[in-house]
C-alpha positions in Angstrom: 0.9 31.0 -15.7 -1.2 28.9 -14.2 -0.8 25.1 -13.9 -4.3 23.2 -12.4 -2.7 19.5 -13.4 0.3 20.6 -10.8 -1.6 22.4 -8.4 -4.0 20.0 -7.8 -1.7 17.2 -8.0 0.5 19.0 -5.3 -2.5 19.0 -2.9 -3.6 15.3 -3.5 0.3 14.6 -3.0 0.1 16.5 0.5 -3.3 15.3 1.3 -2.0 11.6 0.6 1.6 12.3 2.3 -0.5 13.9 5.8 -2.6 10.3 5.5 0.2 8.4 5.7 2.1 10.6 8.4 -0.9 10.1 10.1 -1.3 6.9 9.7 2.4 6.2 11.6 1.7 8.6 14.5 -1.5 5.9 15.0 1.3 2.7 15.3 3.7 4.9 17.3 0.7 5.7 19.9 -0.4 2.1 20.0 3.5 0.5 20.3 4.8 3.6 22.0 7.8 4.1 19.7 8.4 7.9 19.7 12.1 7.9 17.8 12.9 5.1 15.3 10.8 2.4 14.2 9.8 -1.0 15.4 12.8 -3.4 13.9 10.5 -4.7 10.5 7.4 -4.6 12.0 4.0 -2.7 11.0 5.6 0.4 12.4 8.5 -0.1 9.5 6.2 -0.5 6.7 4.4 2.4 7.2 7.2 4.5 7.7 8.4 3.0 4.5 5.4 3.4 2.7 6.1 6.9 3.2 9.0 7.7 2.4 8.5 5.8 -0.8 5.5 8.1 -1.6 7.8 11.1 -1.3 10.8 9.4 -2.8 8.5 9.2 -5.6 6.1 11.7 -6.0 9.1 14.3 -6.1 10.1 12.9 -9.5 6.6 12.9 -10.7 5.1 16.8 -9.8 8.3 17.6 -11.8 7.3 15.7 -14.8 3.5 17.2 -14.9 4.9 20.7 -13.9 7.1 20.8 -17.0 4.5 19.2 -19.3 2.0 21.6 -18.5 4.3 24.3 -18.8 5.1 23.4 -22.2 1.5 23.5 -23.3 1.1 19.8 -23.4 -0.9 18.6 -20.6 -4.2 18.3 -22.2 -6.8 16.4 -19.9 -4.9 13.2 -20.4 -2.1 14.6 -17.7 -5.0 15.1 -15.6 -6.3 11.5 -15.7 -2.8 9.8 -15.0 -2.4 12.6 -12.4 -5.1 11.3 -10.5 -4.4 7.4 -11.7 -0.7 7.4 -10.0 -2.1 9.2 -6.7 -4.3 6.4 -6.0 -1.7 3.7 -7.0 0.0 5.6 -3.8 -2.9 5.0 -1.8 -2.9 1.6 -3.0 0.4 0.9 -2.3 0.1 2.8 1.3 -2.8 0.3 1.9 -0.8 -2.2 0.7 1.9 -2.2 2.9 0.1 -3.1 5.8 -0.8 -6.3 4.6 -3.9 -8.8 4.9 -6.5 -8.7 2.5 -4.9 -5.2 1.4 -1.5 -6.9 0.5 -1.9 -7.1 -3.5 -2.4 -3.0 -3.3 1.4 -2.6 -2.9 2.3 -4.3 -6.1 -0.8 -2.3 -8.0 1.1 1.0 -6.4 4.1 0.0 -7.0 2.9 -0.8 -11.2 1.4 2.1 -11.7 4.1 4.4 -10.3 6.7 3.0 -12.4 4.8 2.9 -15.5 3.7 6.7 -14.4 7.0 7.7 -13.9 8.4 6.3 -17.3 5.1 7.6 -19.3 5.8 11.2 -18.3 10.3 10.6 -19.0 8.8 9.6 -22.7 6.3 12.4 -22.8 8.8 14.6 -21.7 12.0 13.5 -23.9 9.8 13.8 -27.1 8.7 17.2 -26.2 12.4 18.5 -25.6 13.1 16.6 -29.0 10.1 18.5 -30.6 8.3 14.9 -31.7 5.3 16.2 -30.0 
């Protein structure tokens, strides 16, 4: 069985996740912090940033996997599969700040209402209500 929704959601989620690695190695060049982080700074953020993605993102390939599997990921899975992956970049953007700043709240939005979309999609399939 093949699942596009997942697939290709897994590869924007490790595109996204390199992007932000990335984006740390960048602010532990310039600071010169090679172990740890820089005490709240930008160096912080971005780390956190991160790990929120992944702390996230886990919960949400799990959701679409299983949807698709049982036969239910028409192309709206698609669309909010793409929607929540740039609410990370959003909220990646967003953590550093500036004129960027309102991008963490949009991520942070959209992943939450994401994540509880796909628990309700998914209980009412397990229930057989859809």
């Amino acid at each position: 069985m093949i699942l596009p929704v997942t697939l290709t959601s897994a590869a924007a989620a490790a595109i996204i996740n390199i992007w932000l690695a990335m984006r740390i190695g960048r602010l532990r060049i310039q600071h010169k912090v090679s172990i740890g982080d820089d005490a709240g700074g930008p160096l912080t953020a971005r780390m956190r940033a991160q790990l929120n993605f992944v702390e996230n993102t886990a919960f949400v390939l799990v959701l679409i996997a299983a949807i698709e599997i049982a036969g239910k990921g028409a192309p709206w899975l698609a669309w909010v599969a793409a929607i929540y992956m740039l609410g990370r970049v959003a909220h990646g953007l967003g953590m550093d700040g500036g004129p960027l700043a309102r991008g963490r709240s949009v991520g942070t939005i959209i992943t939450m209402l994401t994540q509880l979309g796909l628990a309700i999609v998914a209980v009412l399939i397990a229930l057989r209500v859809i």
